[in-house]
N, C-alpha and C positions, 0 to 999 in steps of 0.2 A: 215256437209258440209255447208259452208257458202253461202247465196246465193246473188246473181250478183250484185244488191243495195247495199249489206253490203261492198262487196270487194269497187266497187266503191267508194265507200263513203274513205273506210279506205286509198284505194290508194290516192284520192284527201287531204285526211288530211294527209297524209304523204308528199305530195309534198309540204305542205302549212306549214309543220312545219321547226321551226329554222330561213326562212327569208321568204321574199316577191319574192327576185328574186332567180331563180331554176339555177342551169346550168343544165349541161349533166347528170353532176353526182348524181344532186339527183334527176333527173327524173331514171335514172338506180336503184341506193339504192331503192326510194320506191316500182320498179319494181318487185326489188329483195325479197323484205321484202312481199311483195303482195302473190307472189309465193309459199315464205315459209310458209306462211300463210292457202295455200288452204291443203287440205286432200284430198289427191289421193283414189277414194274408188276402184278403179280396177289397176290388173297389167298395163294394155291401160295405164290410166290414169297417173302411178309413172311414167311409161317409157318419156312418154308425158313429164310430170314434170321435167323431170332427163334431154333432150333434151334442153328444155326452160333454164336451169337452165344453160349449157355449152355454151349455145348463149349466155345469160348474160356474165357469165365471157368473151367470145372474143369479146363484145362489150366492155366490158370494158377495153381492154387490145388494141383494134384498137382506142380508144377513147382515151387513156395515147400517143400513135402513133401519133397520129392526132394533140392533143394537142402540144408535144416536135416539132412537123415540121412546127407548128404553130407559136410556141415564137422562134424559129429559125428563120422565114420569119419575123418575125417582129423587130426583131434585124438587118437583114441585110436590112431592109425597114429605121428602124432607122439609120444605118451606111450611105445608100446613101443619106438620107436627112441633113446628118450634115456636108455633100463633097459635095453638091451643095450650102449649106452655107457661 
């Protein structure tokens, strides 16, 4: 079992790899990667795991949501600014 310094660590170099700036999604990925990472030593513990694991996925799935009603409002932010032009 990994203990809480080591994950720490691993999660912070996860967010820090590939660029400088993070969005949503790789603060979720490293979240994700973090998780798989640990070793469930009790049933408690997998259950635990297996929970944490389907809140990921519908973070990530209200976060693709969020995003698409996002560059929609910004498209139609775009359209009223080039009709008061």
């Amino acid at each position: 079992m990994m203990d809480l310094s080591e994950m720490r660590r691993k999660f912070l170099q996860n967010l820090d790899e590939g660029s400088t700036r993070v969005d949503i999604h790789g603060y979720i990925q490293a979240l994700s990667e973090t998780l798989d990472s640990i070793s469930p030593r009790s049933q408690t513990e997998q259950r635990r795991m297996s929970v944490a694991k389907q809140h990921i996925k519908e973070i990530k799935r209200h976060t693709r949501k969020l995003q698409e009603k996002v560059a929609i409002l910004e498209e139609r932010v775009t359209l009223l600014e080039e009709d008061n032009h």
